[in-house]
Residue frames as a rotation matrix with the C-alpha (Angstrom) as fourth column:
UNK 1
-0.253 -0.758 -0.601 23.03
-0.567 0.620 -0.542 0.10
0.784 0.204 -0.587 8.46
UNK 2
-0.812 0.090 0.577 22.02
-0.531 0.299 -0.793 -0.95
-0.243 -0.950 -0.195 11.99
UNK 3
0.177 0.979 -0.100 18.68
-0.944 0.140 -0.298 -1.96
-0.278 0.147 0.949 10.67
UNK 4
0.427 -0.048 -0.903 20.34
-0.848 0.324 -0.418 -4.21
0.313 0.945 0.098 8.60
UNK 5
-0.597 -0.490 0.635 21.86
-0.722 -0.016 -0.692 -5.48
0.349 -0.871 -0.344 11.77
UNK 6
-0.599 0.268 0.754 19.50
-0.693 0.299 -0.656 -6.03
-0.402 -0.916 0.006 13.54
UNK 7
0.674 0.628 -0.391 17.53
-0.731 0.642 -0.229 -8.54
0.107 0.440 0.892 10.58
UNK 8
0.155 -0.670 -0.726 20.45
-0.523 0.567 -0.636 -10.47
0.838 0.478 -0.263 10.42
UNK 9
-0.672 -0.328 0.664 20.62
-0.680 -0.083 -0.729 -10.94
0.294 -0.941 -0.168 13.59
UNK 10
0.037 0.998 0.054 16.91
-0.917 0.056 -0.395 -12.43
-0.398 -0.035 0.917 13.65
UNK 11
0.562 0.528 -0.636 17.68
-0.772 0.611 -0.176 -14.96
0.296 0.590 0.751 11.57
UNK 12
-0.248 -0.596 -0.764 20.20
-0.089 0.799 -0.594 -16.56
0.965 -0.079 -0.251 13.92
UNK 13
-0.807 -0.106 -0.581 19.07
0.562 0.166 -0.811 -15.70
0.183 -0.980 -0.074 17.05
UNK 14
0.545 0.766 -0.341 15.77
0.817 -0.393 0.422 -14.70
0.190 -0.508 -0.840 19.49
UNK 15
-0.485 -0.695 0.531 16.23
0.096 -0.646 -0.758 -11.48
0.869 -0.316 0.380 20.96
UNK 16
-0.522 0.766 -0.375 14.57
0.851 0.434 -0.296 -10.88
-0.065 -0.473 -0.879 24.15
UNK 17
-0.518 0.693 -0.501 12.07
-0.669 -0.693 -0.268 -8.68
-0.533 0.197 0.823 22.81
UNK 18
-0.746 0.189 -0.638 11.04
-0.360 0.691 0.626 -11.78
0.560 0.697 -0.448 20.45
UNK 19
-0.275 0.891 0.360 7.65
-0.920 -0.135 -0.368 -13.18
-0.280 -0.432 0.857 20.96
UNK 20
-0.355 -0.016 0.935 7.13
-0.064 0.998 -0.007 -17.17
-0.933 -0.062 -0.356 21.46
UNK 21
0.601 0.661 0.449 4.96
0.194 0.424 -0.884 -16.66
-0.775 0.619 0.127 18.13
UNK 22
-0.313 -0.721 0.619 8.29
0.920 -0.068 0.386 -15.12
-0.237 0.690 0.684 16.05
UNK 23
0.584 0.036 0.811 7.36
0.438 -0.855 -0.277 -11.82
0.684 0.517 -0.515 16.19
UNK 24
-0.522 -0.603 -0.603 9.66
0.740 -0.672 0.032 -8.66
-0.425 -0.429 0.797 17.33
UNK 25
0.871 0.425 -0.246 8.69
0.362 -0.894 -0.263 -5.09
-0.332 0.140 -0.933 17.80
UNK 26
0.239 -0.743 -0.625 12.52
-0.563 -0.631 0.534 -4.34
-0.791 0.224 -0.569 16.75
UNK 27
-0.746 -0.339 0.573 12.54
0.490 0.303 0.818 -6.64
-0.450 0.891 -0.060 13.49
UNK 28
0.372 0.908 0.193 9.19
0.908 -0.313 -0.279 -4.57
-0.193 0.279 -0.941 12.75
UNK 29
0.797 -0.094 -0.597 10.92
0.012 -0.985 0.171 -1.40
-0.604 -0.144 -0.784 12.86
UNK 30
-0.487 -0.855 -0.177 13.96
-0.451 0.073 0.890 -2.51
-0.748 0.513 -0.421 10.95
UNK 31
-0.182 0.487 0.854 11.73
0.946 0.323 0.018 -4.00
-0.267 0.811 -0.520 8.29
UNK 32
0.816 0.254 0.519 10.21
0.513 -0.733 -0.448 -0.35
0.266 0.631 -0.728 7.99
UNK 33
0.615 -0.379 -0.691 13.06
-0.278 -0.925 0.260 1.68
-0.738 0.032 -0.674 8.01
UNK 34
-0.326 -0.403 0.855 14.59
0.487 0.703 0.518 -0.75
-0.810 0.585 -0.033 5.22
UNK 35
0.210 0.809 0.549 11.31
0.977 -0.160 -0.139 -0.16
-0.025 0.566 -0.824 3.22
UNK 36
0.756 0.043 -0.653 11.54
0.103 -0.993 0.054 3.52
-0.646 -0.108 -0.756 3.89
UNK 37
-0.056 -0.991 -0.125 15.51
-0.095 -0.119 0.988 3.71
-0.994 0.067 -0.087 2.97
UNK 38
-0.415 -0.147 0.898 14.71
0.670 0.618 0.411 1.83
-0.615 0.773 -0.158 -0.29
UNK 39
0.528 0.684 0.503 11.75
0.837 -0.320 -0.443 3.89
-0.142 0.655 -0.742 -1.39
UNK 40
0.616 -0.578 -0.535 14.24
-0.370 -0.812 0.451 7.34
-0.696 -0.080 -0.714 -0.67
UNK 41
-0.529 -0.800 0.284 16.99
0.093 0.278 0.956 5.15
-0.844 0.532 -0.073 -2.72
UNK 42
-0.197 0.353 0.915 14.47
0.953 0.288 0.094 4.85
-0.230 0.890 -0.393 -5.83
UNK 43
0.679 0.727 -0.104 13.29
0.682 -0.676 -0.279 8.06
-0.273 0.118 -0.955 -5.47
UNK 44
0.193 -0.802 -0.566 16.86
-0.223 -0.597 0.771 9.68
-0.956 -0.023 -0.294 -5.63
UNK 45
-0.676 -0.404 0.616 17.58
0.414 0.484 0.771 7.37
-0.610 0.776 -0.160 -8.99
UNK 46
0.124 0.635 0.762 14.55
0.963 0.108 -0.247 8.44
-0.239 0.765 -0.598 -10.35
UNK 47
0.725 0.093 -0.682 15.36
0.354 -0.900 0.253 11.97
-0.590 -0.425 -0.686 -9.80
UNK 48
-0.510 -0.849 -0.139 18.99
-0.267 0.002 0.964 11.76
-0.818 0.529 -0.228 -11.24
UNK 49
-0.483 -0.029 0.875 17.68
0.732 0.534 0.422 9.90
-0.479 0.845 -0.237 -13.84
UNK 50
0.457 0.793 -0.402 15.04
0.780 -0.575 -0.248 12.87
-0.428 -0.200 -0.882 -14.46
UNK 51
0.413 -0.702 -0.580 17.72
-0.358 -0.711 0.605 15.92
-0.837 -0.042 -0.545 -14.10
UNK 52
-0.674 -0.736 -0.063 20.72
-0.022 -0.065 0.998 13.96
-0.738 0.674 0.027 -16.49
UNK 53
-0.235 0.327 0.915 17.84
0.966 0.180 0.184 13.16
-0.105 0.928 -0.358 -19.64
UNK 54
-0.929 0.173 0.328 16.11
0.037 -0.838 0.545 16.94
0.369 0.518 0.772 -19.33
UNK 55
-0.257 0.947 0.191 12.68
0.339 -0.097 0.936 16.51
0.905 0.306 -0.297 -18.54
């Protein structure tokens, strides 16, 4: 949830980690723990989805 935070954040406001060129070492990390989160979310669906048919 924080992760999610801290993008949102980004898109209204510098932090002062932010880097004159528009990068951040904390929107980098909240990008991959997003990415991560998601790929765990698919992987759970795909599972369930797995288990309820049988195979």
């Amino acid at each position: 949830m924080m992760a999610g935070y801290v993008v949102d954040f980004h898109h209204r406001n510098a932090c002062s980690r932010c880097r004159p060129d528009g990068s951040c070492a904390r929107l980098a990390d909240a990008g991959a723990t997003l990415r991560s989160w998601r790929d765990r979310r698919v992987q759970r669906e795909l599972r369930a989805r797995r288990d309820r048919d049988g195979r």
